[in-house]
MDAnalysis code that builds the backbone (N, CA, C; Angstrom):
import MDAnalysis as mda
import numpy as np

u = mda.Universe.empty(342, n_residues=114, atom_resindex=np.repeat(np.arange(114), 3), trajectory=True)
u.add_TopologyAttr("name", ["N", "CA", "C"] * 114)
u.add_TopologyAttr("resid", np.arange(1, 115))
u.add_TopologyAttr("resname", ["UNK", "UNK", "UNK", "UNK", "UNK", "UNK", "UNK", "UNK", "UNK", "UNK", "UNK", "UNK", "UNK", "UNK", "UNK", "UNK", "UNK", "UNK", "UNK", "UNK", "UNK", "UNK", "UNK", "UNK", "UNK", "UNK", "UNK", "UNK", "UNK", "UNK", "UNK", "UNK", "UNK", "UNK", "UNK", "UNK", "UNK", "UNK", "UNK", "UNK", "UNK", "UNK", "UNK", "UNK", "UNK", "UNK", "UNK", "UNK", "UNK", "UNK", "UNK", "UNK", "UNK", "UNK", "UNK", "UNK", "UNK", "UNK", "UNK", "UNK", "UNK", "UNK", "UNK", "UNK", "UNK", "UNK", "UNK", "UNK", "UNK", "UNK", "UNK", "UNK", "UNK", "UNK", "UNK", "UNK", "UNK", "UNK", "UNK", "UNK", "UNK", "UNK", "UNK", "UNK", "UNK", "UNK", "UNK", "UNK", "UNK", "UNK", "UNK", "UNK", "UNK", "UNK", "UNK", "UNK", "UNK", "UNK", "UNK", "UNK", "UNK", "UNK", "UNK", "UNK", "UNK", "UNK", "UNK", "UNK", "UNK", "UNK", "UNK", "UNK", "UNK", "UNK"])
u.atoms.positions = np.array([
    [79.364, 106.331, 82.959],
    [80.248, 106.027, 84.065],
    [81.672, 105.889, 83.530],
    [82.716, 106.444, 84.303],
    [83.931, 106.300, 83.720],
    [84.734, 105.284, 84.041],
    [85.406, 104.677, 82.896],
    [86.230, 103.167, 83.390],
    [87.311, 103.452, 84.361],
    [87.955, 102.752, 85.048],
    [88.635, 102.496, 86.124],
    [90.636, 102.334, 85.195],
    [90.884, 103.519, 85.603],
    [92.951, 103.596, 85.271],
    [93.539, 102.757, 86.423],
    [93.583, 101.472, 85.604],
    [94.286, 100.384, 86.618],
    [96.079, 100.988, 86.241],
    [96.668, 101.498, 86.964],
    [97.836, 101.746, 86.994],
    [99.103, 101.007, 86.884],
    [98.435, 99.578, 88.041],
    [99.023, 98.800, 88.657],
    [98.942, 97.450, 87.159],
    [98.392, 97.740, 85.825],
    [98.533, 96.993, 85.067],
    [99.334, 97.824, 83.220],
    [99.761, 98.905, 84.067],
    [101.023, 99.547, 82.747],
    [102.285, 99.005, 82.960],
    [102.202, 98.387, 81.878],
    [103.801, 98.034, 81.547],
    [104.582, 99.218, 80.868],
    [104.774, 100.177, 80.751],
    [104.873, 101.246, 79.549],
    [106.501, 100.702, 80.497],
    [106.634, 101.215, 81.570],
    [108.434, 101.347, 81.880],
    [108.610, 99.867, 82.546],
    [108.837, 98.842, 82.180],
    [109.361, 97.797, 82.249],
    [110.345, 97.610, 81.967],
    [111.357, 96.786, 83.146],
    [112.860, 96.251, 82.671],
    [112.327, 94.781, 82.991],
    [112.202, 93.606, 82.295],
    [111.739, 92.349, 82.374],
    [113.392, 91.899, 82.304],
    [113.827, 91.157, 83.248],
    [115.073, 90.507, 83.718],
    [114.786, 89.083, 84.026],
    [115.576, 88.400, 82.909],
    [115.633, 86.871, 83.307],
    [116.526, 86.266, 84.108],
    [116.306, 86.012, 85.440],
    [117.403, 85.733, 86.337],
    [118.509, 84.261, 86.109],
    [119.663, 84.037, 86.516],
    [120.206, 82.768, 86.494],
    [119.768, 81.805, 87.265],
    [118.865, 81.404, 87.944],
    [118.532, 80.589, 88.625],
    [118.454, 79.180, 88.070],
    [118.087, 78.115, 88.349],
    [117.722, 76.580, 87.543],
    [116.286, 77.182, 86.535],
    [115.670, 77.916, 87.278],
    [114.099, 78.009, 86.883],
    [114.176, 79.145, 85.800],
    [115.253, 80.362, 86.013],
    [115.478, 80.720, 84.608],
    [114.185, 81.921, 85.026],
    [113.888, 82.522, 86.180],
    [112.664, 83.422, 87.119],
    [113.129, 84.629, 86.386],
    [111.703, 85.402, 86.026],
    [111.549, 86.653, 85.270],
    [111.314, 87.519, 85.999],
    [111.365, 88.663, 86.610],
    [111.261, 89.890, 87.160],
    [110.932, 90.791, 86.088],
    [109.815, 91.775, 86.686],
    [109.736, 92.571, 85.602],
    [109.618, 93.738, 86.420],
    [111.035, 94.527, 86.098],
    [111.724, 95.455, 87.129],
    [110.953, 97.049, 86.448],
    [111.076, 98.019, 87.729],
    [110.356, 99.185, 87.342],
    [111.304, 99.939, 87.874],
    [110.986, 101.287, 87.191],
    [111.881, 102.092, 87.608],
    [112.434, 102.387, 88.611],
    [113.030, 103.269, 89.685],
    [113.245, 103.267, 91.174],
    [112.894, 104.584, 91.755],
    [112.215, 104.809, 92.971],
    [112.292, 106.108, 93.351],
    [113.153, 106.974, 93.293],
    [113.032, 108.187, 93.059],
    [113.091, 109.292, 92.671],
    [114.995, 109.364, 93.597],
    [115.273, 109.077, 94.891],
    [115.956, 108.806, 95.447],
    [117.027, 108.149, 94.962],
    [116.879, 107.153, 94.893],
    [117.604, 105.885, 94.223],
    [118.230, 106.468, 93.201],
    [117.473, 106.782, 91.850],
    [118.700, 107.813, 90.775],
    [119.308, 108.478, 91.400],
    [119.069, 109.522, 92.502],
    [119.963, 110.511, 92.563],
    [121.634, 109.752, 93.834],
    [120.999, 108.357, 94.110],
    [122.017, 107.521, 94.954],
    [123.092, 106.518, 93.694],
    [122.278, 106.292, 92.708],
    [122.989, 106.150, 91.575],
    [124.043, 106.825, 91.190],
    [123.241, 107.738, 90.626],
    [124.446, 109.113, 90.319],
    [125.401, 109.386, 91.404],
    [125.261, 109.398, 92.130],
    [126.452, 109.900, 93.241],
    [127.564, 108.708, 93.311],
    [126.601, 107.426, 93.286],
    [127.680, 105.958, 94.042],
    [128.615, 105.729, 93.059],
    [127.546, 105.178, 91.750],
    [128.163, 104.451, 90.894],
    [129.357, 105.233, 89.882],
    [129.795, 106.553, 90.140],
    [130.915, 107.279, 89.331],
    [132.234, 106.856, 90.598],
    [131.587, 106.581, 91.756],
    [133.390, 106.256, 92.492],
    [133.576, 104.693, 92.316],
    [132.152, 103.919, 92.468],
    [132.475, 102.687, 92.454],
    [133.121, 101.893, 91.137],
    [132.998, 102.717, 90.056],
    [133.641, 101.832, 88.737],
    [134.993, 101.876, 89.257],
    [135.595, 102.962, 88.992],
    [137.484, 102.866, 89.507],
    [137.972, 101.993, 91.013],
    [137.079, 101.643, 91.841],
    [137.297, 100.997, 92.926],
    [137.248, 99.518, 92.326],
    [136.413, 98.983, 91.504],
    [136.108, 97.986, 91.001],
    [137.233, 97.191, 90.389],
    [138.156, 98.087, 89.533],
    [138.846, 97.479, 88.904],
    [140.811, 97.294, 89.614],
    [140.462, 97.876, 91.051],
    [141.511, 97.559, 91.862],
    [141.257, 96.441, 92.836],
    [140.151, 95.824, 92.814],
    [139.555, 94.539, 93.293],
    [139.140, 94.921, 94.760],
    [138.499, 95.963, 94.875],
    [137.932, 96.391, 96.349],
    [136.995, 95.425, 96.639],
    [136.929, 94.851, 97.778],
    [136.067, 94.060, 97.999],
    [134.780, 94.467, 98.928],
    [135.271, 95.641, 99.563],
    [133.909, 96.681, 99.805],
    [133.248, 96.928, 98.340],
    [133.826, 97.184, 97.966],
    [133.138, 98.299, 96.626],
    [131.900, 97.041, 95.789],
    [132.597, 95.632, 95.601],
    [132.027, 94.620, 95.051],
    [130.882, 94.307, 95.900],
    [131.245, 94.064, 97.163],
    [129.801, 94.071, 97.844],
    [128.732, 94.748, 97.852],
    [129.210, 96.217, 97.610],
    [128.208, 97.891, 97.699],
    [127.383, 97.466, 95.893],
    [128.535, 96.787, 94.605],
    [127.530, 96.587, 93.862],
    [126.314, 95.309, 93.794],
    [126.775, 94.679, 94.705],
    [125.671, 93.423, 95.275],
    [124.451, 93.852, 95.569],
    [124.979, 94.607, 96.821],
    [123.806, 95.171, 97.766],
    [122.864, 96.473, 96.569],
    [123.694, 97.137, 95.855],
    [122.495, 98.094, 95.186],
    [122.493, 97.108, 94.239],
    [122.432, 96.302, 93.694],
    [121.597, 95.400, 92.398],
    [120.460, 94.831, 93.414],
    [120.694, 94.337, 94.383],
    [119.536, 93.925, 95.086],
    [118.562, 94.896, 95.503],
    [119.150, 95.942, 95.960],
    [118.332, 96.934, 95.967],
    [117.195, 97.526, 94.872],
    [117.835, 97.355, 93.646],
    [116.900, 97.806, 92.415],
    [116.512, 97.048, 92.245],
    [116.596, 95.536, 91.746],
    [115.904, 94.184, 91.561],
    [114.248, 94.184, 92.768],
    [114.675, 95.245, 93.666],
    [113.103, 94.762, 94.520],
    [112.525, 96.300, 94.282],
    [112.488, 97.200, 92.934],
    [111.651, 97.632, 92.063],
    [111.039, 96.822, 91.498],
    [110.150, 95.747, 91.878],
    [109.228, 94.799, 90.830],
    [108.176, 94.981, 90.882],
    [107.592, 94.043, 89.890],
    [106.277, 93.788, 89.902],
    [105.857, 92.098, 90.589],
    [106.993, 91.661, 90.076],
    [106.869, 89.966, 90.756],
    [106.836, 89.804, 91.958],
    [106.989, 90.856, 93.231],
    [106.645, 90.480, 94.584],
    [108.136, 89.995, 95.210],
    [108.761, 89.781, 94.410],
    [110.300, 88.980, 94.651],
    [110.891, 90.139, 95.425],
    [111.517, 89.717, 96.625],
    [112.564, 90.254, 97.971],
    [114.109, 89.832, 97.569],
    [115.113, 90.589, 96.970],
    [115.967, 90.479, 97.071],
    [117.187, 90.781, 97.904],
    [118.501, 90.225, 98.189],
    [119.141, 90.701, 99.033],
    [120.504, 89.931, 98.028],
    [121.950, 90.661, 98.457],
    [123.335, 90.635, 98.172],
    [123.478, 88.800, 98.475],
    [123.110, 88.437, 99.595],
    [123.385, 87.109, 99.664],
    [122.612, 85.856, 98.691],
    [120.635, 86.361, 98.743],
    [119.931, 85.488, 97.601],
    [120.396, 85.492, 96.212],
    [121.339, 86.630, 95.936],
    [121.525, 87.235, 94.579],
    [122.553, 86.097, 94.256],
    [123.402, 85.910, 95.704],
    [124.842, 85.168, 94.702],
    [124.397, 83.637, 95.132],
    [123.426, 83.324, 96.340],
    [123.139, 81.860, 96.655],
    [121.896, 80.932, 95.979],
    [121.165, 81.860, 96.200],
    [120.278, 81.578, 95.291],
    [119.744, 81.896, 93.639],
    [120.454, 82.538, 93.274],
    [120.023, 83.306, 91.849],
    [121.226, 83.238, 90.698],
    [122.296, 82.620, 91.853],
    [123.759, 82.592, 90.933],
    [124.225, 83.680, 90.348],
    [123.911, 84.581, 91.102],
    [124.375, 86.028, 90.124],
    [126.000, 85.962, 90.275],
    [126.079, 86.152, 89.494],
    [128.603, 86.169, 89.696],
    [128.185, 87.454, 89.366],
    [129.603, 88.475, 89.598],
    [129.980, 89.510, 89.292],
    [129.546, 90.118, 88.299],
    [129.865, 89.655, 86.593],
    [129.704, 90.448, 85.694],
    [128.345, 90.267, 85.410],
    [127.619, 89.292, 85.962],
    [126.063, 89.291, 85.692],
    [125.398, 90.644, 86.834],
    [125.713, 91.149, 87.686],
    [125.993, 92.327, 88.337],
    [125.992, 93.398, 87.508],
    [127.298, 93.438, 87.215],
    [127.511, 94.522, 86.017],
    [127.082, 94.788, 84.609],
    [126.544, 93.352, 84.691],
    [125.253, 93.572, 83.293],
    [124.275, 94.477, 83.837],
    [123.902, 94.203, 84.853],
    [122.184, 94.442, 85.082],
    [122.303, 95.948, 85.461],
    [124.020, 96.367, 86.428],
    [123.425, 97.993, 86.755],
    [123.807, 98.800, 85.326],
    [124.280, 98.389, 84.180],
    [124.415, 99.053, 83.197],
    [122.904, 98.990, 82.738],
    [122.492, 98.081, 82.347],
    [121.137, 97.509, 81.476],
    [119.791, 98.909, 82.664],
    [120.081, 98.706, 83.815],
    [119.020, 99.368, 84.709],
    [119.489, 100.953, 84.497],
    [120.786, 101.312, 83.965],
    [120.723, 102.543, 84.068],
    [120.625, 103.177, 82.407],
    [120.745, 102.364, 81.341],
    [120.090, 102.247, 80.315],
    [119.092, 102.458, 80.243],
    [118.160, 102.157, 81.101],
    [116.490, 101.793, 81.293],
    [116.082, 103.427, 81.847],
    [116.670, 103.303, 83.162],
    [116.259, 104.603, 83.335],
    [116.418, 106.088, 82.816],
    [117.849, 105.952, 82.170],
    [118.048, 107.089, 81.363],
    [116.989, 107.176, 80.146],
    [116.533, 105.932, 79.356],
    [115.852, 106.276, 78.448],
    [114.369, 106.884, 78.995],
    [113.920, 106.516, 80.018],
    [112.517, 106.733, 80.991],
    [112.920, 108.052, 81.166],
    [114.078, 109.019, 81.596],
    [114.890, 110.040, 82.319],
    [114.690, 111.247, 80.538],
    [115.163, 110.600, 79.419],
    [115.212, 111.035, 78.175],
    [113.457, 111.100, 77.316],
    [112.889, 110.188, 77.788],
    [111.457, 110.662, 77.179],
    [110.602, 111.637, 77.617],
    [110.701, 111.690, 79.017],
    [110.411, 112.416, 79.978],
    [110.562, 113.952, 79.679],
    [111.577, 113.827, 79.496],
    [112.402, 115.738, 78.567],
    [111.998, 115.919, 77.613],
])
Protein backbone atom coordinates (compact mmCIF):
# COMPACT_ATOMS: atom_id res chain seq x y z
CA UNK A 1 0.00 0.00 0.00
CA UNK A 2 1.38 3.36 -0.77
CA UNK A 3 2.00 6.03 2.00
CA UNK A 4 -0.01 9.14 1.89
CA UNK A 5 2.11 12.81 0.29
CA UNK A 6 0.86 15.02 3.03
CA UNK A 7 1.62 18.23 1.11
CA UNK A 8 0.05 20.33 3.56
CA UNK A 9 3.16 19.28 5.94
CA UNK A 10 6.33 20.58 3.41
CA UNK A 11 8.09 23.19 4.65
CA UNK A 12 10.63 23.11 1.65
CA UNK A 13 9.39 27.06 0.67
CA UNK A 14 8.93 28.69 3.94
CA UNK A 15 9.33 32.41 4.87
CA UNK A 16 8.91 31.99 8.89
CA UNK A 17 8.35 35.84 9.99
CA UNK A 18 8.52 36.93 13.52
CA UNK A 19 6.00 39.59 13.92
CA UNK A 20 6.32 42.84 16.37
CA UNK A 21 3.60 42.20 18.44
CA UNK A 22 3.99 41.89 22.64
CA UNK A 23 3.77 38.02 21.88
CA UNK A 24 6.60 38.25 19.37
CA UNK A 25 3.71 35.72 16.77
CA UNK A 26 5.50 33.60 14.06
CA UNK A 27 3.95 33.21 10.66
CA UNK A 28 5.29 30.87 8.50
CA UNK A 29 4.68 32.61 5.15
CA UNK A 30 4.48 30.68 1.68
CA UNK A 31 4.95 31.66 -1.43
CA UNK A 32 2.04 33.64 -3.31
CA UNK A 33 -0.01 32.77 -6.27
CA UNK A 34 1.19 32.77 -9.40
CA UNK A 35 -0.73 36.28 -9.77
CA UNK A 36 0.60 38.07 -6.98
CA UNK A 37 4.39 37.88 -8.52
CA UNK A 38 3.31 39.04 -11.61
CA UNK A 39 1.29 42.15 -9.35
CA UNK A 40 4.64 42.46 -7.65
CA UNK A 41 6.55 42.98 -10.58
CA UNK A 42 4.39 45.48 -12.09
CA UNK A 43 3.56 47.58 -8.54
CA UNK A 44 6.55 47.51 -6.67
CA UNK A 45 9.09 49.21 -9.61
CA UNK A 46 6.65 52.55 -9.45
CA UNK A 47 6.07 52.33 -5.82
CA UNK A 48 9.85 52.65 -4.61
CA UNK A 49 10.29 56.30 -6.31
CA UNK A 50 6.77 57.34 -4.97
CA UNK A 51 7.97 56.28 -1.56
CA UNK A 52 10.68 58.44 -1.16
CA UNK A 53 8.60 61.70 -2.08
CA UNK A 54 6.38 60.77 0.95
CA UNK A 55 3.20 59.66 -1.07
CA UNK A 56 0.87 58.74 1.24
CA UNK A 57 -1.18 56.67 -1.26
CA UNK A 58 1.81 54.83 -2.26
CA UNK A 59 2.63 54.05 1.74
CA UNK A 60 -0.71 52.75 2.20
CA UNK A 61 -0.62 50.50 -1.28
CA UNK A 62 2.73 49.12 0.67
CA UNK A 63 0.54 48.30 3.83
CA UNK A 64 -2.18 46.84 2.03
CA UNK A 65 0.23 44.40 -0.24
CA UNK A 66 2.36 43.33 2.94
CA UNK A 67 -0.93 42.33 4.29
CA UNK A 68 -1.79 40.86 1.40
CA UNK A 69 1.30 38.44 1.29
CA UNK A 70 1.47 37.94 5.11
CA UNK A 71 -2.08 35.93 4.52
CA UNK A 72 0.17 33.40 2.30
CA UNK A 73 0.38 31.30 5.62
CA UNK A 74 0.35 28.45 7.19
CA UNK A 75 -0.70 29.94 10.71
CA UNK A 76 -4.36 30.61 9.67
CA UNK A 77 -3.57 34.37 10.58
CA UNK A 78 -5.99 37.13 8.50
CA UNK A 79 -4.16 40.09 7.90
CA UNK A 80 -5.14 43.56 6.91
CA UNK A 81 -3.16 47.33 6.48
CA UNK A 82 -4.94 48.41 9.69
CA UNK A 83 -4.09 44.91 12.10
CA UNK A 84 -0.58 45.33 10.61
CA UNK A 85 0.00 48.89 12.11
CA UNK A 86 -2.67 48.38 15.31
CA UNK A 87 -2.19 45.37 16.22
CA UNK A 88 1.21 43.93 15.08
CA UNK A 89 3.04 47.38 15.35
CA UNK A 90 4.34 47.12 12.02
CA UNK A 91 5.93 51.00 11.31
CA UNK A 92 7.04 51.59 7.90
CA UNK A 93 10.50 50.24 7.56
CA UNK A 94 9.38 46.99 9.24
CA UNK A 95 7.14 47.04 5.89
CA UNK A 96 10.00 47.49 3.86
CA UNK A 97 11.89 44.82 5.53
CA UNK A 98 9.42 42.21 4.88
CA UNK A 99 8.53 43.15 0.97
CA UNK A 100 12.31 42.99 0.32
CA UNK A 101 12.89 39.73 2.57
CA UNK A 102 9.41 38.20 0.59
CA UNK A 103 10.82 39.07 -2.67
CA UNK A 104 14.20 37.57 -1.73
CA UNK A 105 12.22 34.48 -0.89
CA UNK A 106 10.50 34.26 -3.91
CA UNK A 107 13.13 35.00 -6.31
CA UNK A 108 15.23 32.32 -4.75
CA UNK A 109 11.92 29.72 -5.08
CA UNK A 110 11.65 31.70 -8.86
CA UNK A 111 15.80 30.77 -9.27
CA UNK A 112 15.68 27.02 -8.19
CA UNK A 113 12.90 26.41 -10.16
CA UNK A 114 15.14 27.33 -13.50
Amino acid sequence: MAHMLDLNNSMKYVLPVKLTDAAQTVVLVTPPAEKWVETLERDLPDLLPKLSTGDKDATEHCYALTAELLNFNRSGIRFTAENLKNTYNFNFFDVLVFLQAYMDFVSEIMNEKN
